[in-house]
N, C-alpha and C positions, 0 to 999 in steps of 0.2 A: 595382423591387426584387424580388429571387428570394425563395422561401419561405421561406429561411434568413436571412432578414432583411441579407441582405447586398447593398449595392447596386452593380451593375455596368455598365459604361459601352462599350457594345460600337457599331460599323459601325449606319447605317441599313438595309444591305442585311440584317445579320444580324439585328438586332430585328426585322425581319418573320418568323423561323421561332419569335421568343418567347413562349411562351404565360404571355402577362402576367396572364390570368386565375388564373393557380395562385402569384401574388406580392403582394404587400405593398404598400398605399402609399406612395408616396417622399416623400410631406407629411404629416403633423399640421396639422388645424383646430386657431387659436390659440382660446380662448375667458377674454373678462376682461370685466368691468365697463363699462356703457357703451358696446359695442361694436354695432352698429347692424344686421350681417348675423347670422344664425341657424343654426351647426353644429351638427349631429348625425348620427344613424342612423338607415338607413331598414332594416326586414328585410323582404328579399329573396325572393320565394317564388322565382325561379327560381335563384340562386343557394346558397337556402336559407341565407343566411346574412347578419348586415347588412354596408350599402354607405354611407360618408359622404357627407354632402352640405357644403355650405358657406353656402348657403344655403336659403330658402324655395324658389326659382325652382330649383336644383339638385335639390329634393326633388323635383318635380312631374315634372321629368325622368328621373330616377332610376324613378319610381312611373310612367310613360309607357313606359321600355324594359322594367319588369319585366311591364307589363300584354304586352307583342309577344310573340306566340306565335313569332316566328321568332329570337328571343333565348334562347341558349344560355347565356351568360353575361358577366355585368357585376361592372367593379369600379371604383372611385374612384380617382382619382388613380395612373394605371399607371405613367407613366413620366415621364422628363425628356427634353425634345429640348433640344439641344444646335446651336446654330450663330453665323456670324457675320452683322451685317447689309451693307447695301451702304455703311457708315460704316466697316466694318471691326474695331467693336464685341461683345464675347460677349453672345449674347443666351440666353436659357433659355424652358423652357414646359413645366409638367406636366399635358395635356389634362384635362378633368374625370371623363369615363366610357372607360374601354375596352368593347366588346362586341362579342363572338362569337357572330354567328348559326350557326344550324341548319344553315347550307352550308357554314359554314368561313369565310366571309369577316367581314371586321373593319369597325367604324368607330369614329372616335373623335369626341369631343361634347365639346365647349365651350357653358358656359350664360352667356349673358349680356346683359341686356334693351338694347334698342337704345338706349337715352337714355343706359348707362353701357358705353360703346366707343368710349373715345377711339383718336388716330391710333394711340399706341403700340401698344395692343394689337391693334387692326386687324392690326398688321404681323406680330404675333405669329400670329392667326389665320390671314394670309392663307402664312405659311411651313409655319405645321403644315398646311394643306389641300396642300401642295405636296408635301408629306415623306411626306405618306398617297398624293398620286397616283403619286410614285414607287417606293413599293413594290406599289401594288397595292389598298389601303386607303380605304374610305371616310370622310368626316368632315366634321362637318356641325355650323354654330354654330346653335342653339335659342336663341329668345327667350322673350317671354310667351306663355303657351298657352291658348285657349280658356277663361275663367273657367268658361261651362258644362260644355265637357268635361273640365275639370280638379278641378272642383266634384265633377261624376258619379264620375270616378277615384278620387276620396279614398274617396270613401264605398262603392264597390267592395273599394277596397283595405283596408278594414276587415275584408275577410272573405276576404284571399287566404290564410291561412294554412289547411292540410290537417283541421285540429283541426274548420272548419265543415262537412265533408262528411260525408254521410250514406250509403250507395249505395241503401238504399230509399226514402228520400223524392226522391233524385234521378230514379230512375225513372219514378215518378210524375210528376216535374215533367217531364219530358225527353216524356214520350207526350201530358200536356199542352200544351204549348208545340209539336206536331209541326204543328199549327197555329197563327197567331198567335194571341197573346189576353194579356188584361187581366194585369196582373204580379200584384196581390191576388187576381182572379179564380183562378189558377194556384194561388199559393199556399195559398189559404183548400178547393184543389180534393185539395192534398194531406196535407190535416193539420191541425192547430194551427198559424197562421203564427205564431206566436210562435217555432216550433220549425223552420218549415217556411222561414224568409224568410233567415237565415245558412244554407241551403241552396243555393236561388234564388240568392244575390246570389254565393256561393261558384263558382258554375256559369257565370255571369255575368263573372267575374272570367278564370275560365277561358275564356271567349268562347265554350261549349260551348251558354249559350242569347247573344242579341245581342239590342239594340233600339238606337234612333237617341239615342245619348250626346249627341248638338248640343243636346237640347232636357232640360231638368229632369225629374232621373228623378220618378217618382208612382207613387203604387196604380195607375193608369190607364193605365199606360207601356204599350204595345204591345212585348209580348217573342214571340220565335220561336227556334225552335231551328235554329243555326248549319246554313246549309248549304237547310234552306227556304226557298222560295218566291226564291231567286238564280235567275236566267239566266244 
C-alpha cells in the first residue's frame, strides 16, 4: 500500500523498483477476546518508528532484523502477491517483513514455527520464494530462534532506543572493552553502573561492543569491542 494510503495492484516486474518501505500495511492485526496469537508494536530503532508483529515469534523476528546492522529498513505487512495455483485457483499472500539492507537489496520474511505449516501454506511460501527469485529478491521462512539468543536480544533490545546513550561514559566503556573483559568489571570501571550499565547494554545493542549471545548474558559476560581480537 503507497503512503497515501491507497493500495495499488501493479506487474511483478514493476513491484521490484517499489519502495515498500515508505508505505503502509495492506493488513490490520484482528485483536478480540480469546484469541490465542499476540498482536502488537514493536519500536524500531532502525526504522525509528514501530513495526506490527502478529505474533510472539514475529516479534522476536522483527527485534532480530532491527538488531542487523546491514538493515536499512523494515516494515510489516508490505505487500499482497497475487497469483494462480496449478488448480487454476486465485490464491493471495501478504509476506510478514519487508527489508532493505545497506546495499539495496531486499528480502522478504515469513515467520512461522515448523509444527504450524501445513501443505497450504507451504505452497504459499514456496510461490513467494519464487516471486522474490524472479525479480532478484531474497526471502527466507524463520522459525523458532534460539531461546538463549533471543532471551539476550530482549533484553538488549530494552536499551535500543538513543535516549540511553551517553558519549562520555561511552568512551570510557569503548577504551575499556579495547581489550576483553568482565561486562560489571567495565562497567563498575566507568562510573555508577547504575548509570553506566543502559550505556554498555546501549553500545551492545549497537554491536559497537559484542560478546558470545549463545550463552546467558551475566556480570561476568566476556565483552570486547567490535572489531578486536577477529582474524
Amino acid at each position: 500500500m503507497a503512503a497515501d494510503g491507497v493500495e495499488r495492484r501493479v506487474p511483478l516486474a514493476r513491484a521490484a523498483r517499489v519502495r515498500f518501505e515508505d508505505g503502509r500495511p495492506v493488513r490490520e492485526f484482528p485483536s478480540y477476546r480469546g484469541q490465542r496469537n499476540y498482536p502488537g508494536l514493536y519500536w524500531s530503532a532502525t526504522a525509528g518508528t514501530h513495526v506490527g508483529y502478529e505474533s510472539w515469534l514475529e516479534r522476536d523476528h522483527a527485534m532480530l532484523l532491527d538488531f542487523d546492522p546491514q538493515v536499512s529498513a523494515l516494515v510489516s505487512q508490505p505487500l499482497w502477491l497475487f497469483w494462480e495455483n496449478a488448480r487454476g485457483k486465485a490464491v493471495s499472500h501478504a509476506p510478514d517483513y519487508f527489508v532493505r539492507r545497506a546495499d539495496g537489496s531486499v528480502l522478504l520474511v515469513d515467520s512461522r514455527p515448523e509444527e504450524r505449516r501445513p501443505a497450504r501454506d507451504l505452497e504459499k511460501f514456496a510461490a513467494t520464494e519464487r516471486a522474490c527469485a524472479e525479480i532478484g529478491w531474497g526471502y527466507a521462512l524463520w522459525g523458532e530462534l534460539d531461546p538463549v539468543e533471543s532471551g539476550n536480544l530482549r533484553w538488549l533490545a530494552g536499551y535500543r532506543h538513543p535516549r540511553c546513550f551517553n558519549a562520555e561514559v561511552a568512551g570510557r566503556l569503548r577504551e575499556f572493552f579495547a581489550a576483553p573483559g568482565l561486562l560489571m568489571e567495565g562497567a563498575e570501571s566507568a562510573g555508577d553502573p547504575i548509570a553506566v550499565l543502559p550505556v554498555l547494554f546501549h553500545l551492545m545493542w549497537r554491536q559497537e561492543l559484542v560478546c558470545d549471545l549463545s550463552v546467558v548474558l551475566g556480570d561476568r559476560t566476556v565483552v570486547r569491542l567490535a572489531g578486536e581480537g577477529e582474524e
